[in-house]
C-alpha positions as CSV (number, residue, x, y, z in Angstrom):
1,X,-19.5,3.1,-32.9
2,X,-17.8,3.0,-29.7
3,X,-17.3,-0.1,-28.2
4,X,-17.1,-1.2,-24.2
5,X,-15.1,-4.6,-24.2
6,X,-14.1,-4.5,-20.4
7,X,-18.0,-4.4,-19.5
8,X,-19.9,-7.5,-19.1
9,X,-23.0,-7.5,-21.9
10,X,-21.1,-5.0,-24.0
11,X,-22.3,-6.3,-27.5
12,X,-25.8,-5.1,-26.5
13,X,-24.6,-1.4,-26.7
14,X,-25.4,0.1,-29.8
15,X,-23.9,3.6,-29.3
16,X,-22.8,6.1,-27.2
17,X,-25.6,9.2,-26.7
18,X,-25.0,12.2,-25.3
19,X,-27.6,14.4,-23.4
20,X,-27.9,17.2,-21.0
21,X,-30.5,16.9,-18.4
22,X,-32.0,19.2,-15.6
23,X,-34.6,17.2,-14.7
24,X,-35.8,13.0,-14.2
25,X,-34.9,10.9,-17.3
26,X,-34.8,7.4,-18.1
27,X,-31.4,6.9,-19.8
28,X,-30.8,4.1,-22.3
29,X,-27.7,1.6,-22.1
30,X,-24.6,3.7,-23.7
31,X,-26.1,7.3,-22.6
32,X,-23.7,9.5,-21.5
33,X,-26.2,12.3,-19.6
34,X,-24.4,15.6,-18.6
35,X,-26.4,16.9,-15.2
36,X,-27.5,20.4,-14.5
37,X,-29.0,20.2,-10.8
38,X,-28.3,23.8,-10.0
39,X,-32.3,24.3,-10.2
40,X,-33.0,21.2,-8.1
41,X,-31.5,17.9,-7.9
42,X,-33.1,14.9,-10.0
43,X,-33.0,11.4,-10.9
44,X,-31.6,9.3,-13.7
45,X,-33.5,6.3,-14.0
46,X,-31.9,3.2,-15.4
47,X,-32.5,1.0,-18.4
48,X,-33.6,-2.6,-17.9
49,X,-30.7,-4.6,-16.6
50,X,-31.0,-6.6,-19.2
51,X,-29.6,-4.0,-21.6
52,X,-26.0,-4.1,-19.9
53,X,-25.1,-0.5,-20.2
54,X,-22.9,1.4,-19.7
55,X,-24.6,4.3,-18.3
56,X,-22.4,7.8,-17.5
57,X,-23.5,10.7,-15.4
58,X,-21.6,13.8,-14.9
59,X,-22.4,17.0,-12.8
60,X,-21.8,20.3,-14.7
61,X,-21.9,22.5,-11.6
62,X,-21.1,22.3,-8.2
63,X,-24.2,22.8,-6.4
64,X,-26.0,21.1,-3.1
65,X,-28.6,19.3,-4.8
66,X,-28.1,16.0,-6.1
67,X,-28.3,13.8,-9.0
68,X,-29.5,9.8,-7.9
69,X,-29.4,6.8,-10.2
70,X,-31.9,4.3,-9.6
71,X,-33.0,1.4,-11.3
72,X,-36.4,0.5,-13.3
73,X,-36.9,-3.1,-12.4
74,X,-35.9,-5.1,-9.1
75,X,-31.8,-4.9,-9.9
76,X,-29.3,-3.4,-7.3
77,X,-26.8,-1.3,-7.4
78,X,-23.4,-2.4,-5.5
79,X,-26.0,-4.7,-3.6
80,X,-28.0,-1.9,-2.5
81,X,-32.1,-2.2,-3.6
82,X,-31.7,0.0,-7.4
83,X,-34.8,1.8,-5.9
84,X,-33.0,3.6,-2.8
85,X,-30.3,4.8,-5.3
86,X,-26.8,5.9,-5.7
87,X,-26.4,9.6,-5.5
88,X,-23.3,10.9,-8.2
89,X,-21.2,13.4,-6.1
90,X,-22.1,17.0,-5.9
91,X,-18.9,18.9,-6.9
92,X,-18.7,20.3,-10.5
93,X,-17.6,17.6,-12.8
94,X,-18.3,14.5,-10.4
95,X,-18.8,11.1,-13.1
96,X,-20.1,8.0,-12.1
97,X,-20.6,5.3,-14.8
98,X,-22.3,2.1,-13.7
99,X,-22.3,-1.1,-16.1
100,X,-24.6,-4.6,-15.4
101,X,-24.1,-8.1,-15.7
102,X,-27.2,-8.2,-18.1
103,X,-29.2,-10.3,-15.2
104,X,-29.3,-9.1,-11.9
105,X,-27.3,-5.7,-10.8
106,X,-25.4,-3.0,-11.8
107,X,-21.9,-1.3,-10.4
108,X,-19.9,1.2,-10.6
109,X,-17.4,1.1,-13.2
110,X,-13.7,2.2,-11.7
């Protein structure tokens, strides 16, 4: 099991799980979800903050549509409301992993 010692609430994750996704999904704390937007762009919908993540999404192609990460309850992401979203990058291969403090928001991991 892998473990995430630099993220706050890291004892809560229980595993990493990886997926592929073309379309919305709700990811769970530890998923790892490989995007496919080349059909049309889609959004990854955060666990509770509670749960702590981390959660990882990474874009397979290069394309024009976009994957967005928002939340499922009234946390933020980098301050921003969790319900306007963070868009991960276009180009092929693009990551963005965003961790929370178990309470309030989430962030991108750097």
């Amino acid at each position: 099991m892998p473990t995430f010692p630099q993220y706050p609430n890291a004892a809560l994750v229980v595993g990493a799980n990886i997926v592929s996704k073309s379309a919305a999904y709700t990811a769970a704390s530890g998923d790892i979800v490989i995007g496919d937007a080349s059909g049309a762009g889609f959004t990854v919908t955060l666990p509770p903050v509670a749960t702590g993540g981390p959660v990882t999404v990474q874009t397979n192609v290069s394309t024009a549509n976009v994957i967005t990460l928002k939340t499922s309850d009234s946390s933020k992401i980098d301050n921003v409301a969790g319900a306007t979203g963070r868009a991960v990058a276009a180009a092929q291969y693009s990551t963005l992993t965003v961790v929370s403090d178990g309470a309030n928001w989430w962030t991108v991991a750097h």
